[in-house]
N, C-alpha and C positions, 0 to 999 in steps of 0.2 A: 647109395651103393654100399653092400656090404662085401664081408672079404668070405671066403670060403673054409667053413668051421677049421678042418685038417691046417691049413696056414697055419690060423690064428693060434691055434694049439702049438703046434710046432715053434713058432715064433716066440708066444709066454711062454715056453720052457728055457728058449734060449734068454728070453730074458732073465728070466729066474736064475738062471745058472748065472751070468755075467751079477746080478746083485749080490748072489751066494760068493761068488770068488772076490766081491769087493767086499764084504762082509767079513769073508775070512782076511785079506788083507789090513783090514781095520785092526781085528785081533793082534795081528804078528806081522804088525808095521815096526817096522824098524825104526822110523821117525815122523814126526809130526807134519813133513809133507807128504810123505807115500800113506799116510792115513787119509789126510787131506784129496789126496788125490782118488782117494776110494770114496771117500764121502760122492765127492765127483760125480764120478763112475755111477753110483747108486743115482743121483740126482737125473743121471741121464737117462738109466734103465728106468725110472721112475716113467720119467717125460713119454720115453719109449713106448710103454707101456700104457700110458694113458693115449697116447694116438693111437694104441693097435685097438686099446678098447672102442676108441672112438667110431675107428673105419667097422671093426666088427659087427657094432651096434646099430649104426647111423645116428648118434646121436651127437650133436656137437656138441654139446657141453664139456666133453670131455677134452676137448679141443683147451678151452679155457682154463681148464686143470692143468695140461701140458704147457702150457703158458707163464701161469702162475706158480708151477711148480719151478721151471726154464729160471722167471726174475729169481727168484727164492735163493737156488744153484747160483747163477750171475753175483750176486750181493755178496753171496759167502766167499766165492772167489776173490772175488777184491776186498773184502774185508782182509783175507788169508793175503792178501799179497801184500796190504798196506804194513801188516804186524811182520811180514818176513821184513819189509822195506824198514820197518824202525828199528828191528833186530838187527839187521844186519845191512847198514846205510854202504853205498858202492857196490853192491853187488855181494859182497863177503869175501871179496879177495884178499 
């Protein structure tokens, strides 16, 4: 099953826009979580992005990218939470 070219087009532009605004958030983060939290953001439009390619194409592989892309995003998150957890043990109150 594929998707209909106009979607797919439509759809990677908004994807593109959502990585662009997590990119420019990277730049003119205020702090090392509102960056973190854009890396995110990108991780997702990533994922996003490899599923629309997938449905577009019919090819599953791309299915696996979204995948391996997903753990990749997952890992950094909990790395990022363990180093806030060292930093700042109780919460930081």
């Amino acid at each position: 099953m594929t998707a209909p070219p106009l979607l797919v087009e439509v759809l990677l532009t908004a994807i593109a826009a959502a990585f662009l605004l997590a990119f420019v958030r990277i730049v003119i983060g205020r702090s090392l979580p509102d960056r973190v939290v854009a890396i995110d953001l990108m991780f997702t439009a990533a994922v996003a992005a490899a599923g629309l390619v997938c449905l577009a194409s019919g090819r599953v592989v791309f299915l696996d990218v979204a995948v391996v892309i997903a753990l990749i995003s997952f890992v950094g998150t909990v790395a990022f939470a363990a180093y806030l957890e060292r930093q700042y043990p109780g919460g930081g109150r």
